[in-house]
ChimeraX commands (.cxc) that place a marker at each C-alpha (Angstrom):
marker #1 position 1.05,-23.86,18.89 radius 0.5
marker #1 position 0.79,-22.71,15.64 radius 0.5
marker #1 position 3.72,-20.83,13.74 radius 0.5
marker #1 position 3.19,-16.50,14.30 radius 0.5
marker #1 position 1.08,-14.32,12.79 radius 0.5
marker #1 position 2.11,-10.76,11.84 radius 0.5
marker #1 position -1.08,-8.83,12.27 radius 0.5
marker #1 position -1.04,-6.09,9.55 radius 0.5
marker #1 position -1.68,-1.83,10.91 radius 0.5
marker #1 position -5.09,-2.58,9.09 radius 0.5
marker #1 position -6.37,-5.13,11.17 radius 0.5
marker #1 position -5.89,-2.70,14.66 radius 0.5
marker #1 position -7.20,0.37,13.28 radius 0.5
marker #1 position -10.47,-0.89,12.10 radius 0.5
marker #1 position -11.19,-2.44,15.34 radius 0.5
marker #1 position -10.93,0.07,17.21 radius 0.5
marker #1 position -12.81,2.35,14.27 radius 0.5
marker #1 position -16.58,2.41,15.65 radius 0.5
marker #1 position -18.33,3.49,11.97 radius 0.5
marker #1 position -15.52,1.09,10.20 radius 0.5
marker #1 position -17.97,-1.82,8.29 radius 0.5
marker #1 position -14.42,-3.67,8.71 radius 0.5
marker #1 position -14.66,-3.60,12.44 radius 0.5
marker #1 position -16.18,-7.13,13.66 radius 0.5
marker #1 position -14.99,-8.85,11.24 radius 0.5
marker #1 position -11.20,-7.44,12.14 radius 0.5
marker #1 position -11.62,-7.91,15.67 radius 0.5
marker #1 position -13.09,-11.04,15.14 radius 0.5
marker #1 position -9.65,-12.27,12.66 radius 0.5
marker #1 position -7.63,-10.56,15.85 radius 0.5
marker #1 position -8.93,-12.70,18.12 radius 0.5
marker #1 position -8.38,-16.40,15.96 radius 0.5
marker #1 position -4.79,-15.43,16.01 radius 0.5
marker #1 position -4.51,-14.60,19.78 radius 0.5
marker #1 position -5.81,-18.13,20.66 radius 0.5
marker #1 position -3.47,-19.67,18.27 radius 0.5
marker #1 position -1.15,-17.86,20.73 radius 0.5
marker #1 position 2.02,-16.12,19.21 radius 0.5
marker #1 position 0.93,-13.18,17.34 radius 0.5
marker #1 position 4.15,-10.42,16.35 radius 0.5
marker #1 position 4.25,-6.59,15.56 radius 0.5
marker #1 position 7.17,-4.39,14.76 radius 0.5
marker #1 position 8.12,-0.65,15.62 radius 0.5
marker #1 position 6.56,-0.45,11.52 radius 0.5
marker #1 position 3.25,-1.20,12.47 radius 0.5
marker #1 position 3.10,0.12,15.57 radius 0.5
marker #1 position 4.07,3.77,14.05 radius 0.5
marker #1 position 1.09,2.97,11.13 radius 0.5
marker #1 position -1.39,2.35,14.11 radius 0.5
marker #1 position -0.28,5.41,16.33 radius 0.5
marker #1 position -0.53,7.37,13.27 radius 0.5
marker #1 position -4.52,6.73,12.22 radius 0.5
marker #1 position -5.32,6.33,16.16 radius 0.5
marker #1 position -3.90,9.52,16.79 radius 0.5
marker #1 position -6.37,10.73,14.10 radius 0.5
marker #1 position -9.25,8.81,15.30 radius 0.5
marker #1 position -9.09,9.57,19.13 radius 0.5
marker #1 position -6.10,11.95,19.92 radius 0.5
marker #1 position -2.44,11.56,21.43 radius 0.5
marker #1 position -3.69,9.98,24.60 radius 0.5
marker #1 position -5.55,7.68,23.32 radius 0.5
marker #1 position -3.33,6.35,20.41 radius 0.5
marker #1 position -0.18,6.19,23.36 radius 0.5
marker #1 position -3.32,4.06,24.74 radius 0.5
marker #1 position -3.91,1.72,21.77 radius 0.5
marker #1 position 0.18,1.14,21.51 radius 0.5
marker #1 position 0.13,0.09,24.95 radius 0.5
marker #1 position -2.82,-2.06,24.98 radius 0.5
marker #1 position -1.07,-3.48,21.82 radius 0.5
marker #1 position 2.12,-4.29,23.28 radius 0.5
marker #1 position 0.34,-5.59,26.91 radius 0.5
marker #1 position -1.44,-8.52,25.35 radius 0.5
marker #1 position 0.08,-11.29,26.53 radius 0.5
marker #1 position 0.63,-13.19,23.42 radius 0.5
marker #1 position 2.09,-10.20,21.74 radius 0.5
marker #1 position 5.97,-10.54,20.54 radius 0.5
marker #1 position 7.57,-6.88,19.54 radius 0.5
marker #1 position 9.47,-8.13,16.49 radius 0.5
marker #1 position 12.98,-6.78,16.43 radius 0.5
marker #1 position 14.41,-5.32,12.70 radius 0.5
marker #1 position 17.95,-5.68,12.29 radius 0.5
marker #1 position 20.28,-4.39,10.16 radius 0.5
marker #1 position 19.85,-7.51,7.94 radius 0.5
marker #1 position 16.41,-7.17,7.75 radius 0.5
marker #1 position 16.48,-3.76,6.94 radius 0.5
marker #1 position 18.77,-4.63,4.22 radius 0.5
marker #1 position 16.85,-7.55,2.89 radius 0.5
marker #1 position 13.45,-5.61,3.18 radius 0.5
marker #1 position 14.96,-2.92,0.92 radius 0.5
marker #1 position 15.81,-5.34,-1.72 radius 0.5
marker #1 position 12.54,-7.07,-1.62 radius 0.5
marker #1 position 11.07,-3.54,-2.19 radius 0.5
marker #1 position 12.71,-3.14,-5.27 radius 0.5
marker #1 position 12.55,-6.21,-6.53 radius 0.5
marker #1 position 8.70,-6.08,-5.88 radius 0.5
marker #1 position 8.34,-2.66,-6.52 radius 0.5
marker #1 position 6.58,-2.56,-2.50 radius 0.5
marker #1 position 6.78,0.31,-0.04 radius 0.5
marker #1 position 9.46,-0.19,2.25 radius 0.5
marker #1 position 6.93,-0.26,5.32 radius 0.5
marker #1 position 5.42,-3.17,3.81 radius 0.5
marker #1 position 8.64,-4.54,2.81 radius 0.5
marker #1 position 9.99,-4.63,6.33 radius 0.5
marker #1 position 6.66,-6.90,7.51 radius 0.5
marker #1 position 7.32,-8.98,4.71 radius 0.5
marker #1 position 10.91,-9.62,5.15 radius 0.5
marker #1 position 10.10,-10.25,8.63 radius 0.5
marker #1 position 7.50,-13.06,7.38 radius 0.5
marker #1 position 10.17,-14.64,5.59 radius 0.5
marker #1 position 12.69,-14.70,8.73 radius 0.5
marker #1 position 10.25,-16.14,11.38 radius 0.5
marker #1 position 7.89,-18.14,9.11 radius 0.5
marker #1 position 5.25,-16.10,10.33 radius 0.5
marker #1 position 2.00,-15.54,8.30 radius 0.5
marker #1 position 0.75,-12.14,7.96 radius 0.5
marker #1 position -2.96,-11.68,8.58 radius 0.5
marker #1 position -3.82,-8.40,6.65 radius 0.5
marker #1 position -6.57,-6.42,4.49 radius 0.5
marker #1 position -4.38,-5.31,1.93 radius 0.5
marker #1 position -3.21,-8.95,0.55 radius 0.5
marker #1 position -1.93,-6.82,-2.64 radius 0.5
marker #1 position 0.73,-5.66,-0.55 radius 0.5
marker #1 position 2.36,-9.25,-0.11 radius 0.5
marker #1 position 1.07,-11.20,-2.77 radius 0.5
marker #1 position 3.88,-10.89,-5.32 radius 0.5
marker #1 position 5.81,-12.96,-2.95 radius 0.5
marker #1 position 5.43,-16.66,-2.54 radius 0.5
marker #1 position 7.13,-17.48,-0.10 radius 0.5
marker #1 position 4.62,-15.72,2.31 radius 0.5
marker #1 position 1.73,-17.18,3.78 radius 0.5
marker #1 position -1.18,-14.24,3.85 radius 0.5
marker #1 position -4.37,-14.98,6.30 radius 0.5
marker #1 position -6.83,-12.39,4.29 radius 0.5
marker #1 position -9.38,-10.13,6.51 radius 0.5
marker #1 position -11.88,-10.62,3.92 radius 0.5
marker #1 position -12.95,-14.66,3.43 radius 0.5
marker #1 position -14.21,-14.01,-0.49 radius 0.5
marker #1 position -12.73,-11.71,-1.71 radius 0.5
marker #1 position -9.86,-12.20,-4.65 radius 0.5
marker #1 position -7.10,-12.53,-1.57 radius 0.5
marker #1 position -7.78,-15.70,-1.14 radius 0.5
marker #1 position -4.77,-17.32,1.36 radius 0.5
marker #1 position -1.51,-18.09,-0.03 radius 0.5
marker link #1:1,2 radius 0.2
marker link #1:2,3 radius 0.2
marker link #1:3,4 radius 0.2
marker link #1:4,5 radius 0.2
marker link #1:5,6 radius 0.2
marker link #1:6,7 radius 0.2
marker link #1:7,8 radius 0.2
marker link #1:8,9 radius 0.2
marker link #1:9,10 radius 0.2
marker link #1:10,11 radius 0.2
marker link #1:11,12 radius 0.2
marker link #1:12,13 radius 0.2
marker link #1:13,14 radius 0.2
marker link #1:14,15 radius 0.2
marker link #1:15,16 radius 0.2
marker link #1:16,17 radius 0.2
marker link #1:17,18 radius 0.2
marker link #1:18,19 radius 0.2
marker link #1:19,20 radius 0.2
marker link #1:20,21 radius 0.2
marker link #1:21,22 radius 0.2
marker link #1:22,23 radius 0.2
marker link #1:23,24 radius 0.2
marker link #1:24,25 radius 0.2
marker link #1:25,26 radius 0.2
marker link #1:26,27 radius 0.2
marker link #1:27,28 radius 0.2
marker link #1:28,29 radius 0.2
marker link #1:29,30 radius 0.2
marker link #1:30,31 radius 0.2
marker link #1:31,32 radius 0.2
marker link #1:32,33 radius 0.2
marker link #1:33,34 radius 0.2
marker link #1:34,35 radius 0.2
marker link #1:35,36 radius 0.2
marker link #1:36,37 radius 0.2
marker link #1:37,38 radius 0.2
marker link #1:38,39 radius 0.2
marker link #1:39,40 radius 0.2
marker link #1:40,41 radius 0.2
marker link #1:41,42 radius 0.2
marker link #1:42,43 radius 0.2
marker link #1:43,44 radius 0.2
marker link #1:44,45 radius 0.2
marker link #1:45,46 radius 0.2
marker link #1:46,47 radius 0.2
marker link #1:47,48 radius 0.2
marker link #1:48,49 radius 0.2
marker link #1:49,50 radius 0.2
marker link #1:50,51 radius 0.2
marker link #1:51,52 radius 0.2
marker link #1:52,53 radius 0.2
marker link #1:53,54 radius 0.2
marker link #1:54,55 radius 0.2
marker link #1:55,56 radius 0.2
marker link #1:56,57 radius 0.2
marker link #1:57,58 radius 0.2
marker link #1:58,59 radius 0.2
marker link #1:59,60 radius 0.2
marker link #1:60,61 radius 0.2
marker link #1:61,62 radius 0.2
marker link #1:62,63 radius 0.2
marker link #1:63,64 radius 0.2
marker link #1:64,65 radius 0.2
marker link #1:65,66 radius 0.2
marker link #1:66,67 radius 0.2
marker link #1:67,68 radius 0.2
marker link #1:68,69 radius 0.2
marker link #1:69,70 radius 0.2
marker link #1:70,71 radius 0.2
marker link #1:71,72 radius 0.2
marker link #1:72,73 radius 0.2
marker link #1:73,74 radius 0.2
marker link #1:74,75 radius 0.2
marker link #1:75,76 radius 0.2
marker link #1:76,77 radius 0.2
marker link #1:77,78 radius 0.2
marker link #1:78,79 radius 0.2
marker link #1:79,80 radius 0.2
marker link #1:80,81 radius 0.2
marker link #1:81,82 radius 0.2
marker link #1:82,83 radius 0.2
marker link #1:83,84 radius 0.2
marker link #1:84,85 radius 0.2
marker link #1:85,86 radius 0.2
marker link #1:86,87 radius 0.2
marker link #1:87,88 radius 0.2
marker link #1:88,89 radius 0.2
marker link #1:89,90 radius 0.2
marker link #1:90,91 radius 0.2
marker link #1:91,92 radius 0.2
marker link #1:92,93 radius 0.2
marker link #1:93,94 radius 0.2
marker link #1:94,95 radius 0.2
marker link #1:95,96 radius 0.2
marker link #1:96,97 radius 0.2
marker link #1:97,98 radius 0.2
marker link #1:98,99 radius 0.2
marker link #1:99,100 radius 0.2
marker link #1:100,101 radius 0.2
marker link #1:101,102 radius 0.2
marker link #1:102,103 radius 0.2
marker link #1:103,104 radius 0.2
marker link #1:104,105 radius 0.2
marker link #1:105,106 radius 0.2
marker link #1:106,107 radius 0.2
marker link #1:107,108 radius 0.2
marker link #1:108,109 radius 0.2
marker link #1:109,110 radius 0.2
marker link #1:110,111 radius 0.2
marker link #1:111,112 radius 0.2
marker link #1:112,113 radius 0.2
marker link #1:113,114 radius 0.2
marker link #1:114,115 radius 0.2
marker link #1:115,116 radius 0.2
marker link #1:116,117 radius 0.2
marker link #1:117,118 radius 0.2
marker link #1:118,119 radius 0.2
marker link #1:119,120 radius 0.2
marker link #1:120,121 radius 0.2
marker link #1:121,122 radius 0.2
marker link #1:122,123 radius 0.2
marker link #1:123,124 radius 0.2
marker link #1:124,125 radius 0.2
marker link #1:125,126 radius 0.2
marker link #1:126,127 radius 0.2
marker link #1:127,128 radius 0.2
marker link #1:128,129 radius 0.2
marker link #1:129,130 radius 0.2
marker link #1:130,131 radius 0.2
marker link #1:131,132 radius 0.2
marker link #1:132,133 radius 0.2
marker link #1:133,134 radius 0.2
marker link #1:134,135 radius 0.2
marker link #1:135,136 radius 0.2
marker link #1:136,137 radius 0.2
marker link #1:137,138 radius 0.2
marker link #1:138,139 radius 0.2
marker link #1:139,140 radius 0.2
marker link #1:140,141 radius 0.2
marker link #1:141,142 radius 0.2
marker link #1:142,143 radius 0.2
view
């Protein structure tokens, strides 16, 4: 098996966006890291998903989408400590990140996990992470 992959609030929102141009190619992406096997969200992402699901399709069916989410079998809810917390808020201002973005990437760090995501400008200031871009050609080439 290899190592988890952090799937970015991006990556669930435009496959389940009908009109999104985005759509195939992120349920497609979704799908390479389920059969790798060990794929990881936080409460973070979750929150980011409920938020534009809830916009797309209501309160039902964004509850819907969380729990779909968390049912797949190869899903792991990713746990933020204190630490984390701690280190995340450092990261975001020594990267000048949001802290949302800082808590995925701190949690990148701690598991060794990659982070498969559209917005590679996010992450890219730090090394250290491995980035699986949604897009093959575009300038976020994987770290």
């Amino acid at each position: 098996m290899d190592a988890m992959i952090i799937v970015d609030s991006n990556i669930f929102i435009f496959g389940e966006t009908v009109e999104a141009p985005e759509r195939e190619m992120a349920m497609a992406r979704y799908g390479e890291a389920i059969e790798k096997g060990s794929v990881g969200v936080n409460v973070i992402i979750l929150s980011e998903v409920f938020h534009k699901s809830r916009l797309i399709g209501g309160r039902e069916g964004a509850a819907l989408r969380i729990r779909d989410i968390l049912n797949e079998p190869a899903m792991e809810l990713l746990e933020l400590t204190a630490e984390t917390i701690m280190r995340a808020a450092n990261l975001a201002r020594d990267f000048q990140m949001r802290i949302n973005d800082a808590l995925i990437a701190q949690q990148a760090i701690e598991t060794g996990a990659s982070i498969l995501t559209d917005n590679v400008k996010d992450f890219r200031k730090i090394r250290s992470i491995k980035i699986i871009p949604l897009r093959n050609g575009s300038a976020s080439a994987e770290q």
